[in-house]
N, C-alpha and C positions, 0 to 999 in steps of 0.2 A: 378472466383474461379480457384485454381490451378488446373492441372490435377496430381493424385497421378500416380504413377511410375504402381499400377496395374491396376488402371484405361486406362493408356496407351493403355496396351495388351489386357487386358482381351476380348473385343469385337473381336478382330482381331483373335483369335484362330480358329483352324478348329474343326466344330461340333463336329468330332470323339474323340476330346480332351476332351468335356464336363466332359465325366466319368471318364476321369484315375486318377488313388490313385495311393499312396505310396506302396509297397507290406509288407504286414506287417512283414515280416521277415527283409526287406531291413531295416525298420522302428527300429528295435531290433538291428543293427550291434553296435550302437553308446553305447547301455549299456552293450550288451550280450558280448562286446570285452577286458573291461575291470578284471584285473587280476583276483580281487578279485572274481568274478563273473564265475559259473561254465556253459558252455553255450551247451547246449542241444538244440536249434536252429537248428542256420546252418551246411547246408548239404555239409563242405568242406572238398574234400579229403584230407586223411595225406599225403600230398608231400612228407614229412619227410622219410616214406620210398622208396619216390624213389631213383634212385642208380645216384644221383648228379653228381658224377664223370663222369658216361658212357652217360650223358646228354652233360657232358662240353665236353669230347673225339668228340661228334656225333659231336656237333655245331662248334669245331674247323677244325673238320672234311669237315665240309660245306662250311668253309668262305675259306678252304684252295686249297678244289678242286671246288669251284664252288660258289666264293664271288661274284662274280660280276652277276651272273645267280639269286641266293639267293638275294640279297639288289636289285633287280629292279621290275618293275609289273609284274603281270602274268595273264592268262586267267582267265577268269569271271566263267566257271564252273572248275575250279580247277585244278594244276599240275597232269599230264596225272599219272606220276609214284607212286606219293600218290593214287591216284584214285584207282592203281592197288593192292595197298597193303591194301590199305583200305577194296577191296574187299578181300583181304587174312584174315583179321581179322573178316570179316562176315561169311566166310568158315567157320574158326575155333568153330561158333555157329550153322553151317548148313544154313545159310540167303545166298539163289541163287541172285547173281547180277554181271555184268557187269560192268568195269571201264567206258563204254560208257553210264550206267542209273547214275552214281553218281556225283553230284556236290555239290562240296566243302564249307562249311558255316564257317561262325566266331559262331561257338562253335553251340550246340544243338539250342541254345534261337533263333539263329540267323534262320535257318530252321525251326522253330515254326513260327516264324513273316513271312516267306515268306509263309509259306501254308496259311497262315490266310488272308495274300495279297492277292495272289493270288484266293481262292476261296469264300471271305467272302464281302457281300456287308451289309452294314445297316440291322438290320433285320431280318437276315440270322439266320437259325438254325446249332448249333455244338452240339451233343452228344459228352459228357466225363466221366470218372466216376466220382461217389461221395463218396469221396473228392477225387482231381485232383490235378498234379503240377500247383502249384502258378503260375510259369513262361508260360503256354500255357495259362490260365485264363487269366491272363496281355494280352497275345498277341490279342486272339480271341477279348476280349473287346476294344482292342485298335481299329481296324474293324469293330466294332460297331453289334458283333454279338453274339445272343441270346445264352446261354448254357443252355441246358436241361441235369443236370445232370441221369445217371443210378449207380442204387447200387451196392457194391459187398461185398463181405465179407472173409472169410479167404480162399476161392479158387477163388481169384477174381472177377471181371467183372459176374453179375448175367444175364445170357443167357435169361430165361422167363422174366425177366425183360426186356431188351433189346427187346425184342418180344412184348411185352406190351406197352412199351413208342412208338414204330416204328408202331404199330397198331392205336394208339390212337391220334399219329400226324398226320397220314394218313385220318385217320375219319374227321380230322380238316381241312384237304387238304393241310395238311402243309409236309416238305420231307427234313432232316438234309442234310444239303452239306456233311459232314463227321463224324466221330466218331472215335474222339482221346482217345489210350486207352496207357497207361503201363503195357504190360503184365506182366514183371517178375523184380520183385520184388519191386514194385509199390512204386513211390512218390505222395501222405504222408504215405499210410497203410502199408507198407511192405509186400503183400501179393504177391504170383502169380498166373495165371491164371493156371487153371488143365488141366493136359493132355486131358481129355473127354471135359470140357467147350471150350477151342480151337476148337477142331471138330464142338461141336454143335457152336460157333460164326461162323466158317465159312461158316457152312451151311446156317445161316441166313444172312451173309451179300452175300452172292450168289442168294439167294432167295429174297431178298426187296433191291437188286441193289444198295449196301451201299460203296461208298467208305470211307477207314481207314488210319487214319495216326495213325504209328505203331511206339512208342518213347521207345529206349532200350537203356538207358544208364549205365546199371546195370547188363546186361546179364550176364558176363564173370566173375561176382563176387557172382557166387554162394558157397557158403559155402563148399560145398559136389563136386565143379565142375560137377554138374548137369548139361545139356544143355535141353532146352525145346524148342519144334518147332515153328519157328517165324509164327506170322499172314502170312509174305510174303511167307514162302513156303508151304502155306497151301493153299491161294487164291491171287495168285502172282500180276495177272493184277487189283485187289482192292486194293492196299496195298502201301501207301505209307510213306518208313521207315525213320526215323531220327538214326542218333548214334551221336557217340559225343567219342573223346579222353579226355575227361577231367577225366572219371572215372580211366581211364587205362592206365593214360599215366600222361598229367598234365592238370588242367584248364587255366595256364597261356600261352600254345599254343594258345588257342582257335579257334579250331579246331573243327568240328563236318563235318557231311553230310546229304545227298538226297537222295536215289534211289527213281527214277521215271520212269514212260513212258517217250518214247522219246517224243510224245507232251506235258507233262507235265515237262517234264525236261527241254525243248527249254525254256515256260515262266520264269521258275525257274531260268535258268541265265542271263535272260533280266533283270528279277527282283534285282537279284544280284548286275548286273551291277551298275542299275541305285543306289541302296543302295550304295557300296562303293567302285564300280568301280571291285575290284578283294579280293579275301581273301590275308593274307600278305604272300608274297613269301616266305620270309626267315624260317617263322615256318614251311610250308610245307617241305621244304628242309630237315628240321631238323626234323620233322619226318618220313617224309620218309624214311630217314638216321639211324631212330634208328626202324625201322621195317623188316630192309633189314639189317642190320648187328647185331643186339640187340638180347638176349633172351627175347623179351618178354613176353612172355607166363610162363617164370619166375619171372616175374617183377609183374605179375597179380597176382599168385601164391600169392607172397606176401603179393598185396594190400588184398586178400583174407583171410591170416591168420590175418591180422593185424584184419581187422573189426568182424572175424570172434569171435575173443579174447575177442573182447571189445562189442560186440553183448552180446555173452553170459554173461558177467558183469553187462549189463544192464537189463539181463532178470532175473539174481540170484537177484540181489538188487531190484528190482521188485516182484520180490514174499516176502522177506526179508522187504521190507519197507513199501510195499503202498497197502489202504483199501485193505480187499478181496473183497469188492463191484466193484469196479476197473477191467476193462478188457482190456486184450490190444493183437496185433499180435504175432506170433512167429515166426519173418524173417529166410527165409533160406537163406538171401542174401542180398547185398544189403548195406543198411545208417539207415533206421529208424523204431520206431516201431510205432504201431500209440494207441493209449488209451482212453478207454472210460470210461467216469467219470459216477459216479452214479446220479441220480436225486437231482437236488438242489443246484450242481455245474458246476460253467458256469467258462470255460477256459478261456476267453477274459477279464472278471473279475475279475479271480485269478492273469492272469499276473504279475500284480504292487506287490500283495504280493510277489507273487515266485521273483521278481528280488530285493526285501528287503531284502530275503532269501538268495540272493546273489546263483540261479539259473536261468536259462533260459531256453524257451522251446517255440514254436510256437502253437497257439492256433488254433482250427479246422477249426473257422472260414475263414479260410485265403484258407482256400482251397476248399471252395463251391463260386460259383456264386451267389447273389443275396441271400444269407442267408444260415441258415445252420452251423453247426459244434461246436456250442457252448458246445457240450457233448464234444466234445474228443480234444486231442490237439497231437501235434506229436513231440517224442524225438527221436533225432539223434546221433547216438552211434560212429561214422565216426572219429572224430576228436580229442576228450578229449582221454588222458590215460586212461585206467581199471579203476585207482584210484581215476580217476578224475570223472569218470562215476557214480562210485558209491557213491561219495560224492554226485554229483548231484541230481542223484534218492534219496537218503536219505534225503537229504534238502527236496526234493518236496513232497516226503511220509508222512512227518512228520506234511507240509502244508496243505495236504490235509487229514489226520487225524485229523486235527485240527478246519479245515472248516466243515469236513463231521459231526464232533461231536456237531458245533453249529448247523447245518441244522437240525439235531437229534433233538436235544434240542428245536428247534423253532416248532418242526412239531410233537412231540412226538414219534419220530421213534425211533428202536433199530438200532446200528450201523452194 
């Protein structure tokens, strides 16, 4: 009998392959990209407004003083002089670090998969909230490690909670390697953590001996130009931070980082290493290049008004279109909001309509471990025009007025 093509492989995978899935957002690109189709999905920034020209000026700028340094390899924790501006861009939020604690990743995702390397064996316990970015979910599972989700709500990350889960794994003799959180302005909820609940999380993760990977790719795009204090300079030696230039700059650099301990930062670019040798020279150069001669902190400004725009587009048409059963965040920052549907509608189910409806939207599901989320689903205000936003919400109001009236109907409920 022949052997079929998956039959080949299938045996020869390694165990920690068993579980990984498709992410269901990556699953949505194939329909949600189409024209017709208004797509409240994905979470890509508007390039659009970045300043293209003063991109092309940097990058000519690079090959002309310094092509042949740009096109070759470079060190496994990252160009010393990005290091240093890097650490000028974490100034600008108050986050204390050293160009000597940070090394250089291929974008955020890529420092999500090194922590997860690095401290997760089969089995292992991660604290995250509930619901969590998709892309640190992928990573932890990839690792073959258990997520115990904690809740939060519209002042993020719930502290007694956190107290509660940390007491009641302890009783089991069990002890999380870490607890991955997004403080400010959270992917999927939008929410951010409150000036008081920061105090009291630090207090608890000093007291039950917790280290934190602290993921801020959002910080800088407060609406109001807020700054809030990082996990890291609150409990420095617990704390270990991710950023990422893709919010504030581009995702096509792909760019992100580390701060770490220096023992923790040593593994971090052994790990590196072995991954892919070095991050790519030439984006480094090139942004370097545009941090050290760029306004950027104009350029953010901007990325700021633009979502800012189109946030609240999403939120008028929200009130304007969909049940008042319907609840959802009120982002001061940020990509998305997150919405909880009322009893009887399940967002993984609705899907297929909403993309008939010729909308798109990620369902909550995507963003718990192991279950969970079917109540809410998360729209992202980041990409589409105002008009296109609100065409979007109105499609999907109009769906879910329409499902919520038959659930009425079947259940005898008033809408």
């Amino acid at each position: 009998m022949r052997t079929t093509r998956t039959e080949l492989y299938v045996d020869r995978y390694a165990e920690r392959t068993r579980g990984m899935t498709a992410s269901e957002i990556r699953a949505l690109f194939a329909v949600a990209t189409r024209p017709e189709v208004v797509s409240l999905a994905g979470g890509m920034p508007y390039t659009a407004a970045l300043d293209h020209a003063a991109v092309a000026a940097v990058t000519q700028e690079v090959l002309r003083t310094a092509g042949s340094d740009a096109l070759q390899y470079g060190g496994g924790q990252g160009l010393a002089t990005l290091r240093e501006r890097l650490v000028e861009v974490m100034a600008a939020e108050g986050v204390p670090a050293t160009p000597d604690e940070v090394v250089v990743t291929t974008g955020g995702q890529q420092a999500l998969d090194l922590v997860a390397k690095l401290f997760c064996d089969a089995g292992d316990l991660v604290l995250a909230e509930g619901p969590s970015y998709v892309g640190a979910l992928g990573a932890f599972a990839t690792y073959q490690a258990e997520v115990v989700h904690v809740p939060l709500d519209d002042d993020g990350l719930e502290p007694d909670a956190l107290e509660a889960t940390l007491e009641r794994l302890a009783s089991g003799g069990r002890r999380p390697k870490f607890l991955y959180t997004i403080p400010n302005h959270q992917n999927p909820a939008g929410c951010s953590l409150s000036g008081r609940r920061r105090e009291d999380l630090a207090e608890i993760i000093e007291r039950h001996d917790l280290l934190v990977v602290e993921d801020n790719p959002y910080g800088l795009l407060d609406f109001k130009g807020e700054l809030r204090p990082a996990l890291r300079s609150l409990v420095p030696d617990r704390v270990i931070y991710v950023g990422t230039l893709s919010k504030i700059l581009s995702p096509g650099l792909r760019i992100g980082w580390l701060v770490a301990p220096e023992p923790v930062r040593d593994k971090l670019v052994l790990l590196k290493e072995a991954a892919d040798l070095c991050q790519s020279n030439f984006t480094q150069f090139v942004a370097e290049r545009w941090f050290a001669t760029q306004p950027w902190l104009q350029q953010v400004e901007t990325f700021r008004e633009v979502y800012r725009e189109r946030c609240d587009a999403m939120l008028a048409e929200l009130d304007a279109s969909f049940p008042p059963s319907c609840h959802w965040t009120v982002p001061t920052g940020g990509f998305f909001v997150w919405v909880r549907l009322p009893n009887g509608l399940d967002s993984r189910e609705l899907l297929a309509k909403a993309l008939s409806e010729r909308v798109a939207y990620v369902p909550g599901t995507a963003f718990y471990a192991g279950g969970g989320g079917a109540d809410a689903l998360r729209l992202s205000f980041c990409y589409p025009p105002a008009e296109r936003i609100r065409e979007g919400v109105r499609r999907l109001g109009e769906l879910l007025t329409d499902e919520l009236e038959l659930v009425n109907a079947v259940y005898g409920r008033r809408a």
